[in-house]
N, C-alpha and C positions, 0 to 999 in steps of 0.2 A: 227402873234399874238405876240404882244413885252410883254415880262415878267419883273413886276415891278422888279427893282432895289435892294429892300430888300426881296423880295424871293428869288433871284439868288443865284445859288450854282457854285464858281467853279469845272471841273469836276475833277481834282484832291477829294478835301472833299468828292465828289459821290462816287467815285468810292473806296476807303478807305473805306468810312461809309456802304456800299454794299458789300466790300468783307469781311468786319467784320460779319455784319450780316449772310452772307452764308454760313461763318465759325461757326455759334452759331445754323444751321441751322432754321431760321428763315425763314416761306413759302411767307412773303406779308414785304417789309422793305419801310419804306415812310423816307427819309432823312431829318434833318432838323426838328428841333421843332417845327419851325413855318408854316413848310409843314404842320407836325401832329395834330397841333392845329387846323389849321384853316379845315384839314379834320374833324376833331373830330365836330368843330360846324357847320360845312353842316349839321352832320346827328341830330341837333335836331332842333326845332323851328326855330332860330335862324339862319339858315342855308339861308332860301331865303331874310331874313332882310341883313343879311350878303353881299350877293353876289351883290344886289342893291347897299349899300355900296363902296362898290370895283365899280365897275362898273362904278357908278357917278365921282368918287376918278380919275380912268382912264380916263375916257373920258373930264372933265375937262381941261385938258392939253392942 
């Protein structure tokens, strides 16, 4: 599964943004804003409009 280009995190930022987080003890850390956002609109309506979106987006190429 090839991960779009503008998601990608290198794993240096991961791993930084992760041990911040473990340090603030934090139980659940999603890196990346636009990780969080786009978790954030799965969970409402928007969520399967979304994912069609992406999808066509990928598949395209």
């Amino acid at each position: 599964m090839d991960i779009s280009k503008g998601l990608w995190m290198n794993a240096e930022d991961v791993a930084r943004q992760s041990l911040a987080a473990l340090d603030s003890n934090r139980t659940v850390f999603i890196p990346c804003r636009k990780n969080r956002l786009l978790i954030g609109l799965s969970r409402t309506r928007l969520g399967p409009i979304l994912l069609r979106a992406l999808a066509k987006k990928r598949w395209k190429k």
